[in-house]
N, C-alpha and C positions, 0 to 999 in steps of 0.2 A: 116758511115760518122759521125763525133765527131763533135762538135759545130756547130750547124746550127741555120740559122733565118728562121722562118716558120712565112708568114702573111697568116691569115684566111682570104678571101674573098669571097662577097656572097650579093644580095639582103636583104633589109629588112625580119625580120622574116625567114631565110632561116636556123638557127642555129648557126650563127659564135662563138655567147655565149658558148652555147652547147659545140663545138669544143673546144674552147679555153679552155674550163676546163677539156679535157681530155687531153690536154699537157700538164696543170699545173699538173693534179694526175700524170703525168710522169717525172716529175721535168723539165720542160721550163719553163725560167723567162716569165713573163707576162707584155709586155707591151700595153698599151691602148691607141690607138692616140686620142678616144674620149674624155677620157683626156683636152686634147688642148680646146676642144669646151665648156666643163663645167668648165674649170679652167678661161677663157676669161670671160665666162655669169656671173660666182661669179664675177669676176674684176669688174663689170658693172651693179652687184647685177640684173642683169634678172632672172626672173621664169623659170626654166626646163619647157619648153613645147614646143610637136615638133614645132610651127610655131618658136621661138626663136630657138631651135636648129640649124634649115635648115638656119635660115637666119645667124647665128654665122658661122656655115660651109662653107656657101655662101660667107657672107663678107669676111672671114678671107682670104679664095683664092682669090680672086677679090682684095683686096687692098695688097697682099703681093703676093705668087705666086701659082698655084697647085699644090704643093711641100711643100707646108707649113706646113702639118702635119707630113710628113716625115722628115724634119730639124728638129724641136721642140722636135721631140721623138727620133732624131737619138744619142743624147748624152747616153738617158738610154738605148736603143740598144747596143752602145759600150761597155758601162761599163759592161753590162751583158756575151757580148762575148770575151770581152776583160781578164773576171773573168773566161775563160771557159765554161759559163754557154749555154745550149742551150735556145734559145729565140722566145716564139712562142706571132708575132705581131696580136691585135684585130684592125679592122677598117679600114684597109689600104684601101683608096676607087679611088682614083686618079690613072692613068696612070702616070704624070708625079712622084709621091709619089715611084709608081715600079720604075722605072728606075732612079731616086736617088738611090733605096737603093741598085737596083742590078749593078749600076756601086761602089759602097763603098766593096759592100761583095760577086760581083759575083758565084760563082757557088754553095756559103754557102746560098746565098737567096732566098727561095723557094717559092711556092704562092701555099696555098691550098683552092682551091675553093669550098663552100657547095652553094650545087644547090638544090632548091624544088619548088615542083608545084607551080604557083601562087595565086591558090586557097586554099590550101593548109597554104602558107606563111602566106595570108587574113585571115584565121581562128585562126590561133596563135597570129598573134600580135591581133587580134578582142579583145582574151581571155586574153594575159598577163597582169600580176597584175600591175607590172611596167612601164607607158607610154601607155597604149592600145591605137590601131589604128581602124578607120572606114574604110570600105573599100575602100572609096573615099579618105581616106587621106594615104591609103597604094598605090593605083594609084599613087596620087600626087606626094607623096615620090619617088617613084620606077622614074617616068619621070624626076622628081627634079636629082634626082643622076646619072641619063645617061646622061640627055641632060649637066645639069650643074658644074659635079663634076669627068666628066671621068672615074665614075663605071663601065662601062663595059669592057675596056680593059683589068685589072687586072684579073678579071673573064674569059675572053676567052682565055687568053694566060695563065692560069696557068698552074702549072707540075702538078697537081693530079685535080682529080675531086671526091666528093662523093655525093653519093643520099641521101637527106635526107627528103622522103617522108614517111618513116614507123615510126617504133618506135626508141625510144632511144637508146635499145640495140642494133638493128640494124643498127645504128649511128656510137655507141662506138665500134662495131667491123669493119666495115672501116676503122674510126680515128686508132684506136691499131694497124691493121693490116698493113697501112699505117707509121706509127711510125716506124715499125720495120724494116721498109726496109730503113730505113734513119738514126738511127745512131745504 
């Protein structure tokens, strides 16, 4: 299959970063709906930090719709597939976000979900350099994004699943091997 849109989907710390950069080493354009939530926080000159993220995420659904990240990013979506290009989306976290994009691109829109221990998840983001989390605030988060933002649909209904409790390389040959059954 030639031109396809593949969103990564996943829990906090689960690898969707990870993922998304072994598309890119495969040449799929790279779009990021998180995007939406730092381009809004510059608008309004707020500090990167999670309490401001969740609440830009929060409000931005709640005053416009749960779809909002999917509209905003669907223009650079098109141009991407529209240029040919395949297109592997980061951050799609919304149920209603899926079903915008798979009624536009139907059977071309796919959802790869990275699944990892919780324990596991808690100890990476503890250690990343960029944004580190507590383990109470990798809780908070995790409740924040099911109960508030429809993260869990996306993840239970996707077409692939992969494990990502080992190592990297053990990562990267899922994702490849995955890859190749799709274009």
């Amino acid at each position: 299959m030639k031109n396809i849109i593949i969103a990564v989907v996943g829990l906090c710390g689960s690898g969707k970063s990870e993922v998304t950069n072994i598309f890119i080493e495969n040449k799929f354009e790279k779009v990021y709906f998180g995007d939406v939530t730092f381009d809004e926080m510059k608008k309004r000159d707020l500090p990167v930090t999670p309490e401001n993220e969740k609440m830009m995420r929060e409000e931005l659904r709640a005053t416009n719709d749960m779809a909002i990240y999917a509209k905003k990013s669907e223009p650079r979506i098109q141009k991407a597939y529209d240029e040919g290009k395949n297109v592997v989306v980061e951050s799609l976290y919304s149920w209603s976000e899926y079903k915008y994009l798979k009624e536009i691109y139907k059977e071309n829109f796919k959802l790869l979900a990275v699944v990892t221990d919780r324990d596991i998840r808690a100890e990476r983001l503890k250690n990343r350099p960029y944004r580190p989390l507590t383990d109470e605030e990798v809780t908070t988060r995790d409740y924040s994004e099911i109960e508030n933002i429809e993260k869990a649909g996306p993840i239970a209904i996707a077409d692939h699943f992969v494990l990502n409790n080992g190592s990297f390389d053990e990562l990267k040959k899922q994702v490849q091997e995955y890859i190749a059954t799709i274009i």
